[in-house]
PAZAPA-4460 file (N, C-alpha, C; in steps of 0.05 Angstrom, whole numbers, plus 32768, in hexadecimal, padded with zeros to 4 digits):
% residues 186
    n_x    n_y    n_z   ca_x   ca_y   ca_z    c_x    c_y    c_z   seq   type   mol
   8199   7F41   8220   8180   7F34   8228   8169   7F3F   8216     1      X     A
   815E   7F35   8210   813B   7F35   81FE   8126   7F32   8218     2      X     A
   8118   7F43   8207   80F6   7F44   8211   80E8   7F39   8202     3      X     A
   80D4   7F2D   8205   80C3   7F1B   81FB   809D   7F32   81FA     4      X     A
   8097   7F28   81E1   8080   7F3D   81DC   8064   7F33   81D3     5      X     A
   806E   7F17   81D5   805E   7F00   81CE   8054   7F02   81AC     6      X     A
   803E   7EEB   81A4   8034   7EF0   8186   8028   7F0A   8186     7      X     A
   8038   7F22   817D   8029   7F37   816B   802C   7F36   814C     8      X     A
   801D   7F4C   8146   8027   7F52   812C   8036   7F6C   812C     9      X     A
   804F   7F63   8132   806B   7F78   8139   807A   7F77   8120    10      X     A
   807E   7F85   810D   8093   7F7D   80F9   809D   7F9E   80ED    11      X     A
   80B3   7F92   80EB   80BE   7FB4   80E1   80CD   7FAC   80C6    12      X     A
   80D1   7FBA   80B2   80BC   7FD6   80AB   809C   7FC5   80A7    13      X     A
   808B   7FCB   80A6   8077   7FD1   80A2   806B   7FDF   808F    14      X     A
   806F   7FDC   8078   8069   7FEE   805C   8049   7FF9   8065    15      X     A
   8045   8015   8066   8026   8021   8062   8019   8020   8049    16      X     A
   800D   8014   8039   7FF8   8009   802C   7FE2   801A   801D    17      X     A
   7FDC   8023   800F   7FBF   8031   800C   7FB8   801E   7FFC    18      X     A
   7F9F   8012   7FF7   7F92   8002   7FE1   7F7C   8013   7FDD    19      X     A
   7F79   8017   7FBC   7F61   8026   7FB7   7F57   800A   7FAB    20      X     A
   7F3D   8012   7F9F   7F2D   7FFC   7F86   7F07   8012   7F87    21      X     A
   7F09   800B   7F70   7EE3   8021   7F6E   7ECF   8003   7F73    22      X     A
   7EB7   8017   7F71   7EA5   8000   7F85   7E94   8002   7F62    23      X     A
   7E80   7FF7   7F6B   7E6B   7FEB   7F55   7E61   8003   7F43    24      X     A
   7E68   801B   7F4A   7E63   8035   7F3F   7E75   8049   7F32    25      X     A
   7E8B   803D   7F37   7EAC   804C   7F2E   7EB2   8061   7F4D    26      X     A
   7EA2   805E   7F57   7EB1   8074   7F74   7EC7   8065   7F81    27      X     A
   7EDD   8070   7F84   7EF2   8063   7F8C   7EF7   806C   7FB5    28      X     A
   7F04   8054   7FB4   7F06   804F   7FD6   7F21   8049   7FDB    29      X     A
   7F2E   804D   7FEE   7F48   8046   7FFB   7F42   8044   801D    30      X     A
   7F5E   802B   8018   7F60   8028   803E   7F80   8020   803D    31      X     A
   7F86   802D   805F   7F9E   8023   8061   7FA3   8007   8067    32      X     A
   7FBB   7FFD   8061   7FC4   7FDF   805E   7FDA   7FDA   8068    33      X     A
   7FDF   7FD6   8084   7FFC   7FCE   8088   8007   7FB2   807F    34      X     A
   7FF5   7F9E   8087   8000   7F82   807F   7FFB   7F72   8064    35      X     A
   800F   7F7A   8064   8017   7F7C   8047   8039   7F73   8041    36      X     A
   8036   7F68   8020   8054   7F6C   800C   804F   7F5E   7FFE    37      X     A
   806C   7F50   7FF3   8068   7F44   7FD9   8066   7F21   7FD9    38      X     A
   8057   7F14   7FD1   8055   7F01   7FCA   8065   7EF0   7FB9    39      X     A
   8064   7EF9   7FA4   806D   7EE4   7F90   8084   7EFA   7F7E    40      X     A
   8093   7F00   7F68   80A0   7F0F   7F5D   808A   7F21   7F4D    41      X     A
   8074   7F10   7F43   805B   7F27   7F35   8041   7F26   7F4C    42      X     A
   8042   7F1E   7F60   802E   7F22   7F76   8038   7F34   7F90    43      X     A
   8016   7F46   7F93   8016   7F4E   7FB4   7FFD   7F44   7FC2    44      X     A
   8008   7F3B   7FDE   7FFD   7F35   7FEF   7FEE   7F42   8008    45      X     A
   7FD3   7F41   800D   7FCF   7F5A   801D   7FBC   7F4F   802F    46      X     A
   7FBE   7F51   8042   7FAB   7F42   805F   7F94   7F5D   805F    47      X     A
   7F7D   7F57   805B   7F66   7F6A   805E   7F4C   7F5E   805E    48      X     A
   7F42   7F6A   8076   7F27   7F55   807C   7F16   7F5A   8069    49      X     A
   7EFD   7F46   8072   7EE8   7F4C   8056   7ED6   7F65   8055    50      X     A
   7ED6   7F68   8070   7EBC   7F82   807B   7EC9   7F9C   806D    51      X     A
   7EDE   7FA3   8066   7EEE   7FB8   8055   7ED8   7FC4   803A    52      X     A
   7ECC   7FD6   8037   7EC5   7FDD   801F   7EDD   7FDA   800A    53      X     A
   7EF0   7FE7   8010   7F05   7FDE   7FFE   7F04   7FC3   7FFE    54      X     A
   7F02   7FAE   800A   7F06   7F95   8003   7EEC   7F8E   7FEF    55      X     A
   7EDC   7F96   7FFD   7EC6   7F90   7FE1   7EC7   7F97   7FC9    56      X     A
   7ED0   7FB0   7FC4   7ECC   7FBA   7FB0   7EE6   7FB5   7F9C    57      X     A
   7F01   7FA7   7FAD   7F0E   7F8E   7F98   7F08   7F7B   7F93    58      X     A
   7EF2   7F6F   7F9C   7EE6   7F56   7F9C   7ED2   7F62   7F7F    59      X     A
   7EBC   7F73   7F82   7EAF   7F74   7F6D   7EBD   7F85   7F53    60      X     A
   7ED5   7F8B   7F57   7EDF   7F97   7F3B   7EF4   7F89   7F34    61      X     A
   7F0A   7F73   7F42   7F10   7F6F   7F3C   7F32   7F74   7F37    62      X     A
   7F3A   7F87   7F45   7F54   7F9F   7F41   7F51   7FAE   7F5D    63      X     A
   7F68   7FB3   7F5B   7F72   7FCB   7F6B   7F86   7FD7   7F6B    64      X     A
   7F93   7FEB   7F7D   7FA4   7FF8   7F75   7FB0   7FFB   7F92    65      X     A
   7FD1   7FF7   7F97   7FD9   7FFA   7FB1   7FF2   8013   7FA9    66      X     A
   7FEE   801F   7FBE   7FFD   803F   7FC0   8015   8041   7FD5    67      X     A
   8028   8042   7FD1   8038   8051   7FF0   802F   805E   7FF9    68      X     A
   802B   8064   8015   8027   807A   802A   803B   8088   801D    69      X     A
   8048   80A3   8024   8057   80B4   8026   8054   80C8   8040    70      X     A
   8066   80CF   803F   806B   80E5   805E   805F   8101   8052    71      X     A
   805D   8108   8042   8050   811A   8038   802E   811E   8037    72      X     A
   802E   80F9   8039   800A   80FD   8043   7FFB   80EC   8060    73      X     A
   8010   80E5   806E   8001   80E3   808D   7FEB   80DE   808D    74      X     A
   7FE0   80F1   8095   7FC9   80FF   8098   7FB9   80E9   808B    75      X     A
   7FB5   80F4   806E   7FA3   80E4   805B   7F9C   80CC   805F    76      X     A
   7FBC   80BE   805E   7FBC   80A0   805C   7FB0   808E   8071    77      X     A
   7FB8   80A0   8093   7FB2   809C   80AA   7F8C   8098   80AD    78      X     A
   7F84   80A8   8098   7F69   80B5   809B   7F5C   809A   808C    79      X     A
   7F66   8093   8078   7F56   807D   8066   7F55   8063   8070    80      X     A
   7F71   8064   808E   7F6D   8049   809D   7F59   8043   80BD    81      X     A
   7F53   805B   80C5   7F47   8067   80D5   7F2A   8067   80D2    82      X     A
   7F1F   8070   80B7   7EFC   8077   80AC   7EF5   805D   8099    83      X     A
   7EDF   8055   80A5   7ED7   8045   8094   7EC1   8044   807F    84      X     A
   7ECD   803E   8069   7EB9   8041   8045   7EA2   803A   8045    85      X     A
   7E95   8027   8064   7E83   8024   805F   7E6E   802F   806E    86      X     A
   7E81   8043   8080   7E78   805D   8091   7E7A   8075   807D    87      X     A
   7E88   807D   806C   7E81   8095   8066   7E90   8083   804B    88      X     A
   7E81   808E   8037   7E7C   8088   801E   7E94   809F   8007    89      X     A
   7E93   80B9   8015   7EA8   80C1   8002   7EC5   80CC   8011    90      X     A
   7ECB   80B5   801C   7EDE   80AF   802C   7EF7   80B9   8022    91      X     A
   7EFE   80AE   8008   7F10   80BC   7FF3   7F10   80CF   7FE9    92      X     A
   7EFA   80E4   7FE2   7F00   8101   7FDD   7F07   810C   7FFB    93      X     A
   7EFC   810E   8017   7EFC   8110   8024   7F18   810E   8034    94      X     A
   7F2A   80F4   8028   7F42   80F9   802F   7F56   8110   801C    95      X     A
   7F48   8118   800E   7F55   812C   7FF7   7F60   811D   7FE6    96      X     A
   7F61   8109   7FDC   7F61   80F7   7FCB   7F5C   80FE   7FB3    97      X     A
   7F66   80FF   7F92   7F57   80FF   7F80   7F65   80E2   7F75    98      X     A
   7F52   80D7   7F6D   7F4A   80C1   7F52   7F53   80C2   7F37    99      X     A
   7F72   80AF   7F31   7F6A   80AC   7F09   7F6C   808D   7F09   100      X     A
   7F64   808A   7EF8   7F5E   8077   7EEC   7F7D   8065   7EE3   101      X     A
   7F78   804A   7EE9   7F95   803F   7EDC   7F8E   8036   7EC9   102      X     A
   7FA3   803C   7EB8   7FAA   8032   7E98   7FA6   8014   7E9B   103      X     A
   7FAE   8003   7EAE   7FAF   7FE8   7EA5   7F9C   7FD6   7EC0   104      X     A
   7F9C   7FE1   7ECF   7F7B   7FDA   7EDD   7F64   7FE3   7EEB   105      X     A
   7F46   7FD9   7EF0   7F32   7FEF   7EF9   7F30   7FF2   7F0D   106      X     A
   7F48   8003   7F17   7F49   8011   7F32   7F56   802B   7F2B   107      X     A
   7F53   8036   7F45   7F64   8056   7F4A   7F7F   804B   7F52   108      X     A
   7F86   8065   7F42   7FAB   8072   7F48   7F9A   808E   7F5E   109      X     A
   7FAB   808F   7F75   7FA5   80A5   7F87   7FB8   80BB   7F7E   110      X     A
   7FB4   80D1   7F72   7FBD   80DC   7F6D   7FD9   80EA   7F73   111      X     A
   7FD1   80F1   7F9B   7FE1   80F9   7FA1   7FF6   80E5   7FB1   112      X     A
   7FF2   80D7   7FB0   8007   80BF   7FB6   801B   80B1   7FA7   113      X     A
   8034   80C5   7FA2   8041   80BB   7F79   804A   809A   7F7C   114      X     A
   8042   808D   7F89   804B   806A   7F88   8036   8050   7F7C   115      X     A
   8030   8047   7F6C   8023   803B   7F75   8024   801D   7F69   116      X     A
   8019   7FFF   7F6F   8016   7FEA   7F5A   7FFE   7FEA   7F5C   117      X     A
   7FF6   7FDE   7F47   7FDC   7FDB   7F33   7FD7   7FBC   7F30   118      X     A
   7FC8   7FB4   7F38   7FC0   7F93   7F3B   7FAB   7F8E   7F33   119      X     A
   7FB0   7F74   7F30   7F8F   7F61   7F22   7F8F   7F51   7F41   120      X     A
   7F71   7F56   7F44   7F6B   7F40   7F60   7F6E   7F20   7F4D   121      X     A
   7F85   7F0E   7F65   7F89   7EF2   7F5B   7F78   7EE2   7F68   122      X     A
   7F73   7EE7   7F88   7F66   7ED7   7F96   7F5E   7EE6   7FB1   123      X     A
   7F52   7EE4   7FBF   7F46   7EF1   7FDA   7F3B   7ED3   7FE2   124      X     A
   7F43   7ECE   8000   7F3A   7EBA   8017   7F30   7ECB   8030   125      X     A
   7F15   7ECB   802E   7F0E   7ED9   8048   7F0E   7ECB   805F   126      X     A
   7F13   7EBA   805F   7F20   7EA8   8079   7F36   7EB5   8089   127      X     A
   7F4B   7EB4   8074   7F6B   7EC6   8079   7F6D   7EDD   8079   128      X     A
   7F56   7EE5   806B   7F5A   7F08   8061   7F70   7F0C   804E   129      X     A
   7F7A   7EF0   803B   7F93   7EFB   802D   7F86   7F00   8013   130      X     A
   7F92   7F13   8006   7F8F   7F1E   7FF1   7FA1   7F20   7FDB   131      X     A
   7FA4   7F10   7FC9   7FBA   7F16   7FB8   7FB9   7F1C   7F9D   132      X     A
   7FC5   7F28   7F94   7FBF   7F4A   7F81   7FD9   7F3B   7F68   133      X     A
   7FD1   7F38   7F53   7FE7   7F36   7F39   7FEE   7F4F   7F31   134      X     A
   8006   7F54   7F2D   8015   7F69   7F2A   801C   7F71   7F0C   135      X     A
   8007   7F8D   7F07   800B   7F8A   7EE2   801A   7FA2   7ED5   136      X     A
   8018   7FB7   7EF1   8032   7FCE   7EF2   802E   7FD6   7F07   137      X     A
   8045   7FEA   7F0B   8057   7FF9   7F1F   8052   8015   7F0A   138      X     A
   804D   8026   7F26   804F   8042   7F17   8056   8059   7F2B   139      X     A
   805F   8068   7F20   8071   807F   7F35   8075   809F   7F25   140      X     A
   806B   80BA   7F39   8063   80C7   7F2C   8087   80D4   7F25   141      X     A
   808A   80E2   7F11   80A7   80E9   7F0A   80B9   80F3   7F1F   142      X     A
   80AE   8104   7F35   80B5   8110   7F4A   80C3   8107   7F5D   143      X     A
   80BA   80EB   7F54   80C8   80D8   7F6D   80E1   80CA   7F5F   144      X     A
   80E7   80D3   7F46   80FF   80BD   7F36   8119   80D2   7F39   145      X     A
   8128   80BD   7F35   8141   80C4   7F37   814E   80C6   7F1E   146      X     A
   8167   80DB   7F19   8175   80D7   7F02   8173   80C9   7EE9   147      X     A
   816E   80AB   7EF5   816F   809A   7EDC   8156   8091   7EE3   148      X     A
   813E   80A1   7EEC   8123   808E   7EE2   8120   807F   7EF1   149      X     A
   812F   8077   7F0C   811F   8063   7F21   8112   8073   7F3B   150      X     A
   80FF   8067   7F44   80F5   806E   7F5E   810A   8076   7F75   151      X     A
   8116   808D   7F7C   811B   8097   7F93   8118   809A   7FAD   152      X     A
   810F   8083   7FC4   8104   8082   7FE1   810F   809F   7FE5   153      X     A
   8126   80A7   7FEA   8120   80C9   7FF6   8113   80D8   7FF2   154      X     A
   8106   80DB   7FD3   80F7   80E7   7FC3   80D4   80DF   7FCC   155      X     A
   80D3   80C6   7FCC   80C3   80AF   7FCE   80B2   80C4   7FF4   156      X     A
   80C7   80B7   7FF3   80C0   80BD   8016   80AE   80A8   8029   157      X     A
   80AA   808C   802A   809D   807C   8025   8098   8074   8045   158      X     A
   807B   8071   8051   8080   8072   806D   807E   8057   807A   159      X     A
   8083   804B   808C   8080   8032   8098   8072   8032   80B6   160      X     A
   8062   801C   80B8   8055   801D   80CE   8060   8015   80EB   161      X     A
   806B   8021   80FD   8071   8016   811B   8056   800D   8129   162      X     A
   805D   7FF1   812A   803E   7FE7   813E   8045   7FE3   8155   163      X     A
   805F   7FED   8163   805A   7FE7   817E   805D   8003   8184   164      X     A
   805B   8018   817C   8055   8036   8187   8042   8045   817A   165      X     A
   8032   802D   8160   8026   8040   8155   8026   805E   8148   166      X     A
   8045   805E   8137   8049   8074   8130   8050   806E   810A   167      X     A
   8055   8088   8103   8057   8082   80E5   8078   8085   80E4   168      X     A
   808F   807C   80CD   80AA   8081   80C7   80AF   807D   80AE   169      X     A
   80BD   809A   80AF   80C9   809A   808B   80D6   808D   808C   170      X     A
   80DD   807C   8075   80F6   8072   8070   8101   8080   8055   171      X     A
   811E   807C   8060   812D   8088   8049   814C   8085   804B   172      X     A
   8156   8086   8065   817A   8082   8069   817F   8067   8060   173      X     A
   819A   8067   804E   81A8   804D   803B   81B5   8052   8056   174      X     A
   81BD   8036   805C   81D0   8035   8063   81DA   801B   8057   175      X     A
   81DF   800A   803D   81EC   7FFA   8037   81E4   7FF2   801B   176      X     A
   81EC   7FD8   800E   81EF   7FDA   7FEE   81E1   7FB8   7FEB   177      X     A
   81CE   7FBA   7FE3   81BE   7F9F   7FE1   81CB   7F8B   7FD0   178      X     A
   81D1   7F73   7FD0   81D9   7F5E   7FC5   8200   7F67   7FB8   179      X     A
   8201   7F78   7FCB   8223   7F7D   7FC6   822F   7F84   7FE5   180      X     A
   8224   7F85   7FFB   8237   7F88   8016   823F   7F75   8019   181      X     A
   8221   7F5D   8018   823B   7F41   802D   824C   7F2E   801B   182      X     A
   8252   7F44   8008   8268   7F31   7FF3   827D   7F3D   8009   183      X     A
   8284   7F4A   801C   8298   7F4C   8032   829D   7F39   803B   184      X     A
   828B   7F2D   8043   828B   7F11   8058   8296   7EFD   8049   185      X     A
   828B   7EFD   802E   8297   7EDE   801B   82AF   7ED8   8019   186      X     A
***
């Protein structure tokens, strides 16, 4: 038997989000982002209202930059979705945050967060709050690669949001082999 929980926004995993982007001055801002993923094969998609300093300040530059949470920074990530940019202005040092600059757009890479994609704003509907970001790299700090140079989730440590307890979860246990198990079934 099922329980019924009516229209929420219940979905598991729940990827945790950080979007940075600098405002009209180069000071850079981040907020957390659960609703969220991928759009298109070179697009991300990201539901974020307009009242967001972060949302403005992709609107007036143009770019941004989206980060994995990690279990390593809680705290932080929790903190940037919690305070608002347009309550306290150095919201981002404040989360212990440092700022570089991306090679290929005008936003922040968060330093301590080794995940991140790097986007050109495509379109924003403040109606929907959807946001969708062209994808011009992927970048990952070495710490997190594996053997041969790919991103490692154990390493990674990458957290997901539970919205019906409100809690944070690493993910990381394989338990199976993508586009080669249900060749069992065939």
């Amino acid at each position: 038997m099922r329980k019924n929980f009516g229209a929420k926004p219940i979905l598991y995993p729940m990827p945790v989000f950080i979007l940075a982007a600098y405002d009209e001055n180069g000071v850079p801002c981040a907020m957390n982002a659960a609703w969220g993923g991928m759009h298109e094969s070179d697009e991300i998609a990201m539901c974020i209202s307009a009242g967001h300093k972060t949302t403005k300040n992709i609107l007036a530059t143009g770019a941004f930059t989206v980060s994995m949470a990690d279990a390593d920074h809680v705290v932080e990530c929790d903190y940037v979705g919690i305070e608002s940019g347009n309550k306290v202005p150095d919201k981002f040092e404040k989360a212990g945050f440092h700022a570089v600059k991306s090679e290929f757009v005008n936003a922040p890479l968060i330093e301590e967060l080794p995940m991140a994609v790097e986007c050109e704003l495509k379109s924003y509907d403040p109606e929907t709050a959807c946001l969708i970001g062209k994808i011009v790299n992927v970048c990952a700090d070495e710490k997190v690669l594996d053997e041969n140079g790919k991103i490692d989730p154990a390493k990674l440590r990458p957290i997901t949001y539970d919205p019906m307890n409100h809690k944070y979860i690493v993910l990381g246990e394989i338990v199976g082999n993508a586009f080669s198990d249900g060749n069992k079934i065939k």
